[in-house]
C-alpha positions as CSV (number, residue, x, y, z in Angstrom):
1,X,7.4,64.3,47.3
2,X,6.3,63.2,51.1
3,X,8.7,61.9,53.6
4,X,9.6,58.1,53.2
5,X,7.1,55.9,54.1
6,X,6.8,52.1,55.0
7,X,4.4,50.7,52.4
8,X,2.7,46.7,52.9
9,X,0.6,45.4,49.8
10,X,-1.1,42.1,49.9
11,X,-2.0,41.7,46.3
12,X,-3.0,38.9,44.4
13,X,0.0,38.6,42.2
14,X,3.3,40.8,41.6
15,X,5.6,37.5,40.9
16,X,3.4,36.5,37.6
17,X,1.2,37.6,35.3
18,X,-0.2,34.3,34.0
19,X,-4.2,35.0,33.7
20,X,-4.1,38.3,35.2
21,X,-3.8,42.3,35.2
22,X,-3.1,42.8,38.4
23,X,0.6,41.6,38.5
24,X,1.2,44.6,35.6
25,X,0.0,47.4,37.6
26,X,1.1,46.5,40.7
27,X,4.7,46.3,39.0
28,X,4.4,49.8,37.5
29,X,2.8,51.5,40.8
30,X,5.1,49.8,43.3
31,X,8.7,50.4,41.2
32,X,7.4,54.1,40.3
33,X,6.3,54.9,44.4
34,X,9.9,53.2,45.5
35,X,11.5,55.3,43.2
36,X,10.5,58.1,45.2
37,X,12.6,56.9,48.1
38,X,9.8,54.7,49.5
39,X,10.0,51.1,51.4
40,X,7.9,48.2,50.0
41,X,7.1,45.0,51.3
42,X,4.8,42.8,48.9
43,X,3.0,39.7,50.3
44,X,1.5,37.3,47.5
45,X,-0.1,34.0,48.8
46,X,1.9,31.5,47.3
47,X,-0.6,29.0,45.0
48,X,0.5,27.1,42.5
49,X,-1.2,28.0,39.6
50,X,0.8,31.3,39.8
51,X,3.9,29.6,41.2
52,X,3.9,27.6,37.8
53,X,4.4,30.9,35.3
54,X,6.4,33.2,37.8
55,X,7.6,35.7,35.7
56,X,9.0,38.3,38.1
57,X,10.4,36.0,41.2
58,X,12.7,38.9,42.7
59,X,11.4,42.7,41.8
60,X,14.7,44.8,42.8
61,X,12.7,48.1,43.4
62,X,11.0,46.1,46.6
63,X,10.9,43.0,49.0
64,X,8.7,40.4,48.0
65,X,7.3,37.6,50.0
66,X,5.2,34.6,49.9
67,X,2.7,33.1,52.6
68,X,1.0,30.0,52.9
69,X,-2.2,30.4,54.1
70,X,-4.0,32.5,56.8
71,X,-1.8,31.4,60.0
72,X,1.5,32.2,58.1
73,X,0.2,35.5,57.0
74,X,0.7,36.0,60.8
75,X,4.5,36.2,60.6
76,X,4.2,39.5,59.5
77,X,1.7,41.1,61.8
78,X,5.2,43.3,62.8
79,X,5.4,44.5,59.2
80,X,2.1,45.2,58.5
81,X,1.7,46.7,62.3
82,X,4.3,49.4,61.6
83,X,4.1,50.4,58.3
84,X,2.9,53.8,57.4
85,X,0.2,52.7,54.7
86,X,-1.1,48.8,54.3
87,X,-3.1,48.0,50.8
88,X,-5.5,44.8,50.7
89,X,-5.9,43.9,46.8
90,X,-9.2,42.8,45.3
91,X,-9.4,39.0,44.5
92,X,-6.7,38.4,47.4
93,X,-7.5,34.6,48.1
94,X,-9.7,34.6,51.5
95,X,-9.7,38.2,51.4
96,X,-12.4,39.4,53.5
97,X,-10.1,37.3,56.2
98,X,-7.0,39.2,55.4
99,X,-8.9,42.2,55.4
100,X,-10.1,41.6,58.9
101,X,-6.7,41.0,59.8
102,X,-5.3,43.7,58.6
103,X,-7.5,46.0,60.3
104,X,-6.6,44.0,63.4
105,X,-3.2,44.6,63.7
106,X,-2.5,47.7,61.6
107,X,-1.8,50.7,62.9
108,X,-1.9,53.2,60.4
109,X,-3.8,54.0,57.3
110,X,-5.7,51.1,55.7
111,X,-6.4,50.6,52.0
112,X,-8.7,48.6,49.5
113,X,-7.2,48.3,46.0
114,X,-9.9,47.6,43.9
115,X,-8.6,46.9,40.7
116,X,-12.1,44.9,39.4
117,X,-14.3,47.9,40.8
118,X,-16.9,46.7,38.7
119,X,-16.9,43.2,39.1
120,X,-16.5,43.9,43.0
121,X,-19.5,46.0,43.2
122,X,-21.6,43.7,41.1
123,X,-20.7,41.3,43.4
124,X,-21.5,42.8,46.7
125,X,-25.3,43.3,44.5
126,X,-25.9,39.5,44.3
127,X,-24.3,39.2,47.9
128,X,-21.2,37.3,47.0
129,X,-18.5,38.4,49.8
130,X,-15.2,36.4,48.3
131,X,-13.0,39.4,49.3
132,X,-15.1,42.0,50.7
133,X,-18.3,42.7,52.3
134,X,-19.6,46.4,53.2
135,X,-18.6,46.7,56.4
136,X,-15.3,46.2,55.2
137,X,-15.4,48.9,52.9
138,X,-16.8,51.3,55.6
139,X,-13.6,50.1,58.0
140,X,-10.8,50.9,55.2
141,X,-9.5,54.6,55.7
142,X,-9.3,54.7,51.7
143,X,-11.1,52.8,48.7
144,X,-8.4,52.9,45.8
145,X,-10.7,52.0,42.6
146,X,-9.8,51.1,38.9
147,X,-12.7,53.0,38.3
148,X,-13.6,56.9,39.0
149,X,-16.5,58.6,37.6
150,X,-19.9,58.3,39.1
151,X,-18.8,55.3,41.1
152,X,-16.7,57.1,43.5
153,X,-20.1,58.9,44.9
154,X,-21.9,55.6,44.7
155,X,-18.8,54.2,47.3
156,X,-19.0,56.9,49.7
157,X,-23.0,57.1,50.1
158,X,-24.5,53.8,49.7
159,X,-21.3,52.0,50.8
160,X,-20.5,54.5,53.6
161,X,-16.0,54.4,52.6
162,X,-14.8,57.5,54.1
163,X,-12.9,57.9,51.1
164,X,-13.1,56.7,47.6
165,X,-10.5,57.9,45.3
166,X,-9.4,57.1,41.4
167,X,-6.2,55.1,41.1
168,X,-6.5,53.9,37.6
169,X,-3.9,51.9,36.3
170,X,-0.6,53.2,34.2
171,X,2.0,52.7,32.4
172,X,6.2,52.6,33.2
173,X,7.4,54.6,29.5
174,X,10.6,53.0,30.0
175,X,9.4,49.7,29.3
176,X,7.0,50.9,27.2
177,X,8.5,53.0,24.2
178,X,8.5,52.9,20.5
179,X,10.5,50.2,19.4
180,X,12.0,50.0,15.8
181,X,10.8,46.7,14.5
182,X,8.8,45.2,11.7
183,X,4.8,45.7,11.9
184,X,3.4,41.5,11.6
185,X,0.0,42.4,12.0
186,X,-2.6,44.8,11.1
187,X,-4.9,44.2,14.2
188,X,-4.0,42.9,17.5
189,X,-5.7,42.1,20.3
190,X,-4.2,41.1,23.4
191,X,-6.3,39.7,26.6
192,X,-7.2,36.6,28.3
193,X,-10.7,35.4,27.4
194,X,-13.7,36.2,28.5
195,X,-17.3,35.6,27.9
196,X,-18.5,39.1,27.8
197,X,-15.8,40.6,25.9
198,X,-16.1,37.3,23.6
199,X,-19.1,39.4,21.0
200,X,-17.3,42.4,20.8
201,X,-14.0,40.6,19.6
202,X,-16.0,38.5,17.3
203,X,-17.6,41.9,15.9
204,X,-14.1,44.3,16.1
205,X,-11.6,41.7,15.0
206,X,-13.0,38.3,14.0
207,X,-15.4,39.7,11.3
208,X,-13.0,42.5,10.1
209,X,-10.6,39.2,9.5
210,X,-13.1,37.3,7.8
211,X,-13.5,40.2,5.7
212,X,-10.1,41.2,5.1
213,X,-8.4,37.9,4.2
214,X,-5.2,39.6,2.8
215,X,-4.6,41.3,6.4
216,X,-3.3,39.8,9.1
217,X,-4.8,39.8,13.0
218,X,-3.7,38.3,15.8
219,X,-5.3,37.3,19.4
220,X,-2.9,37.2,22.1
221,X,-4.1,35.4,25.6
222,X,-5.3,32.3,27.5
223,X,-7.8,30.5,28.4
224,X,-9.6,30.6,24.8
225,X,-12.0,27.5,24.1
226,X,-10.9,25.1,21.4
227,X,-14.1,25.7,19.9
228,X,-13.8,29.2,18.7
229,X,-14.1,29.1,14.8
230,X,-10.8,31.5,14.4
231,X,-10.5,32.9,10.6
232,X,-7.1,31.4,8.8
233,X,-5.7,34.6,8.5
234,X,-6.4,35.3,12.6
235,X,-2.8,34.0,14.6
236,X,-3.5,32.5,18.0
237,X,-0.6,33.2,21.1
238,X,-1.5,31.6,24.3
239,X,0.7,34.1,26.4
240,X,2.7,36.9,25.7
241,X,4.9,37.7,29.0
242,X,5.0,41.4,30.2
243,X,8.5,41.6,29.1
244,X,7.1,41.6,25.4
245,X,4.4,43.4,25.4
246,X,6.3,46.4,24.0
247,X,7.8,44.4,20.8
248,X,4.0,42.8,20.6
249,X,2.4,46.6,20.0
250,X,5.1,47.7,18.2
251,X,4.9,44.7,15.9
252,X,0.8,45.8,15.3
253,X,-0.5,48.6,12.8
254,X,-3.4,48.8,15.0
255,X,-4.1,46.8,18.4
256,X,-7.8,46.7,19.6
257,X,-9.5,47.3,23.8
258,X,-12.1,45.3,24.7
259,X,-13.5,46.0,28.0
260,X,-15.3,43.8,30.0
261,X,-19.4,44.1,30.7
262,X,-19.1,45.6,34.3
263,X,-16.8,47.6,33.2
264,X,-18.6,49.7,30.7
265,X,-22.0,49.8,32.5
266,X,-19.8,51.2,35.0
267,X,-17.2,53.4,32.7
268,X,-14.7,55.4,33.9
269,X,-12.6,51.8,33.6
270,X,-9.5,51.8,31.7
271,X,-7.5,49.1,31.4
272,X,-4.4,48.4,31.8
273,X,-3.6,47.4,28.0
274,X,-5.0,50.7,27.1
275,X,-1.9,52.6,28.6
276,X,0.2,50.3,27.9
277,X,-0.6,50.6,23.4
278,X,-0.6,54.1,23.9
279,X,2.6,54.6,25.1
280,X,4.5,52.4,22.4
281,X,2.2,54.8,20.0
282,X,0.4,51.8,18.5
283,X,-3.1,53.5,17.3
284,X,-5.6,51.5,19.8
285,X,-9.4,51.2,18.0
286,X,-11.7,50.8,20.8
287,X,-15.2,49.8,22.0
288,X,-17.2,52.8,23.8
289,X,-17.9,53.8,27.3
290,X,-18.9,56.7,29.5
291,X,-15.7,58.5,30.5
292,X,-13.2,57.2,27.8
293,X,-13.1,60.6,26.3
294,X,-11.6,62.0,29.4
295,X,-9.0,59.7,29.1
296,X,-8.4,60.1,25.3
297,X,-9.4,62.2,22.5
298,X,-11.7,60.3,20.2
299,X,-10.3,60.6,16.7
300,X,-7.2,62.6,17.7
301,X,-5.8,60.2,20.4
302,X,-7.8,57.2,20.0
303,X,-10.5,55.6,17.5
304,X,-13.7,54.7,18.9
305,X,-15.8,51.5,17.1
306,X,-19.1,50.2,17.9
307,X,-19.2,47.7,14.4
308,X,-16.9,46.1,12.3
309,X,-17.4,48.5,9.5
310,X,-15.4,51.0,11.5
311,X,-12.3,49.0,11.4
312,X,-12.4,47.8,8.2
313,X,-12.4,51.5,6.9
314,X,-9.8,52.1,9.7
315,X,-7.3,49.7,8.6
316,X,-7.3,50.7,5.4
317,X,-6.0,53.9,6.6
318,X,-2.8,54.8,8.1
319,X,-3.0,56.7,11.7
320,X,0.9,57.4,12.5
321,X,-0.2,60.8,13.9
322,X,-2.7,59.0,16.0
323,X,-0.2,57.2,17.3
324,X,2.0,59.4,18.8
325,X,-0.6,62.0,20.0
326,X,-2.0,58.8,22.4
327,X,1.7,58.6,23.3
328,X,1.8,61.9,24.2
329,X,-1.5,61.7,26.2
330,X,0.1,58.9,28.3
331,X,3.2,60.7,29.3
332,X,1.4,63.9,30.5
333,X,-0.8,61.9,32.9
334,X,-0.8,57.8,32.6
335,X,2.4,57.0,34.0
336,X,3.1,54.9,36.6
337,X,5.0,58.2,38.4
338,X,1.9,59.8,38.1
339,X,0.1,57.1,39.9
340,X,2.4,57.0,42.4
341,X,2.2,60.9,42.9
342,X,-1.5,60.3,43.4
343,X,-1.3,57.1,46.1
344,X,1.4,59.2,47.9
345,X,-1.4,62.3,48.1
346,X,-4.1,59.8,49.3
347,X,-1.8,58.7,52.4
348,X,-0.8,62.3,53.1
349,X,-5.0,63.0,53.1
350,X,-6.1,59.7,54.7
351,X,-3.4,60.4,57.6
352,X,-4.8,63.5,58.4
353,X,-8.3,62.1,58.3
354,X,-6.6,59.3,60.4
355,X,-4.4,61.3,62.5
356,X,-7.5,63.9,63.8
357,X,-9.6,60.9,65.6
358,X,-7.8,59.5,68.6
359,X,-6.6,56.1,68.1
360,X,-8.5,54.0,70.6
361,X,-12.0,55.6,68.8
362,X,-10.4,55.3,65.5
363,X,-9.8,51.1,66.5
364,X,-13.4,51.4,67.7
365,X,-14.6,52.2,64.9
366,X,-13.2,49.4,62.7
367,X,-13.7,46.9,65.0
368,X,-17.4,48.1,65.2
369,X,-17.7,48.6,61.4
370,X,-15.7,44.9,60.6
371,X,-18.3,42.8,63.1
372,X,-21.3,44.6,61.2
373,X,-22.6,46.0,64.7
């Protein structure tokens, strides 16, 4: 464990997480890293779509704070000036500005979070710059991505980030345990919509459903069109708060991953739900992608489908074993302790990186690298 350090994250949500994933693993990272005897200060810009479904007002393991816009952001230029380590989150509203100001008035180590690595990089391809743009990337001391693999390499050379590191999301195992409670559905799927992962829950749930009409399924998330033809047998939930997440796994057989488009042309991109099943030892069936396997051991830890004839024969089966050996995967190395062992070793590295170039060059060099010069 490193000495105690002043931590600043300016994330797109910790208070609620209405519509998103980020407010999840920021929660697990940030109470795990302040549990090692670490200061937190956590600025959220306050809109009301996410003031409406707060759902974590007043975390206890770190100070939480809200701003209004870009000029009140600037009431904490002290904070963010002397912490230790300052993160910028991906979709951070105007967060190629925050970014910039970050870099402004910080004086230690800077961070991107990228928990959308895929998204963000497909972005940067058609030249959309919502929250970052290339020179950014080459100005933060660290890239922290949701996604490892390949990618990493493609940060650092065509990107130019002095250092891209994995920081895939986890999983806290004392909110997420094995819960003694009555199974109310043989598949599960929890997850807000979305167009690309709309096919492959129409061929891993909706079809196994249609032809299994004495089973039931469920589909747990927003933003789902009215239009979606859902089989009688298929439950709909519009939002199930972190806080019953556990009891929701627990309550499935089987619960199902569907990972978004980006994400497995990219691979290497778990999600957060993944670690989260796992460690209640719910057997997860999910779709395929490079680097899964090094996550989990197909057919020992994890059941990999590509058509709906996989999980009918599946579900016909009983996988308690399963189960527990994903369980057991997460607590050797998906916890949020681990992830915050990890962050804590990308400081310690980045300092050093940091600490060997004198400051005025090392302010040179982000304020050449920001402008684009």
């Amino acid at each position: 464990m490193s000495a105690p350090m002043r931590l600043v994250v300016l994330g797109l949500s910790l208070s609620s997480s209405w519509g998103n994933g980020h407010a999840t693993t920021y929660r697990a990272l940030l109470s795990a890293f302040a549990a090692r005897g670490h200061d937190v200060l956590f600025l959220e810009r306050d809109v009301p779509w996410y003031a409406e479904h707060r759902d974590l007002p007043d975390p206890g393991y770190c100070r939480l704070a809200f701003y209004s816009d870009l000029n009140d952001l600037r009431r904490w230029s002290a904070e963010i000036a002397a912490a230790d380590a300052v993160i910028v989150g991906s979709y951070v509203p105007d967060g190629v500005q925050v970014g910039r100001f970050v870099l402004d008035v910080a004086e230690h180590v800077t961070a991107f979070y990228d928990i959308d690595t895929p998204l963000t990089l497909a972005k940067l391809e058609r030249g959309e710059h919502d929250y970052l743009t290339p020179d950014l990337i080459r100005a933060y001391d660290i890239y922290l991505s949701f996604t490892g693999g390949p990618t990493l390499d493609l940060i650092e050379t065509r990107y130019g980030s002095p250092a891209a590191r994995a920081l895939y999301c986890s999983v806290d195992p004392d909110l997420y345990r094995v819960l003694d409670i009555a199974k109310r559905w043989d598949l599960s799927y929890l997850g807000t919509y979305s167009p690309d992962r709309q096919p492959t829950l129409e061929h891993l749930l909706i079809e196994p459903a249609r032809a299994l009409p004495s089973m039931r399924f469920v589909v747990a998330g927003p933003k789902y069109p009215e239009d979606i033809d859902w089989p009688a047998n298929v439950e709909r939930i519009d939002h199930v708060p972190p806080a019953e997440h556990a009891a929701f796994y627990n309550a499935s057989r089987f619960t199902l991953n569907v990972t978004r488009a980006d994400m497995i042309k990219a691979g290497w991109s778990p999600s957060v739900r993944l670690f989260e099943a796992a460690a209640t030892a719910t057997p997860i069936i999910s779709d395929v992608w490079p680097g899964i396997g090094s996550l989990f051991d197909p057919d020992h830890e994890i059941i990999l489908a590509e058509r709906s004839d996989r999980v009918i024969r599946e579900l016909a089966r009983e996988h308690l074993a399963l189960g527990r050996a994903g369980r057991a995967r997460v607590l050797r190395a998906h916890t949020s302790s681990h992830r915050a062992a990890e962050l804590e070793s990308y400081f310690a590295e980045a300092a050093l990186a940091v600490g060997a170039v004198p400051f005025v060059q090392n302010r040179n060099r982000k304020e050449t690298l920001r402008s684009g010069v």
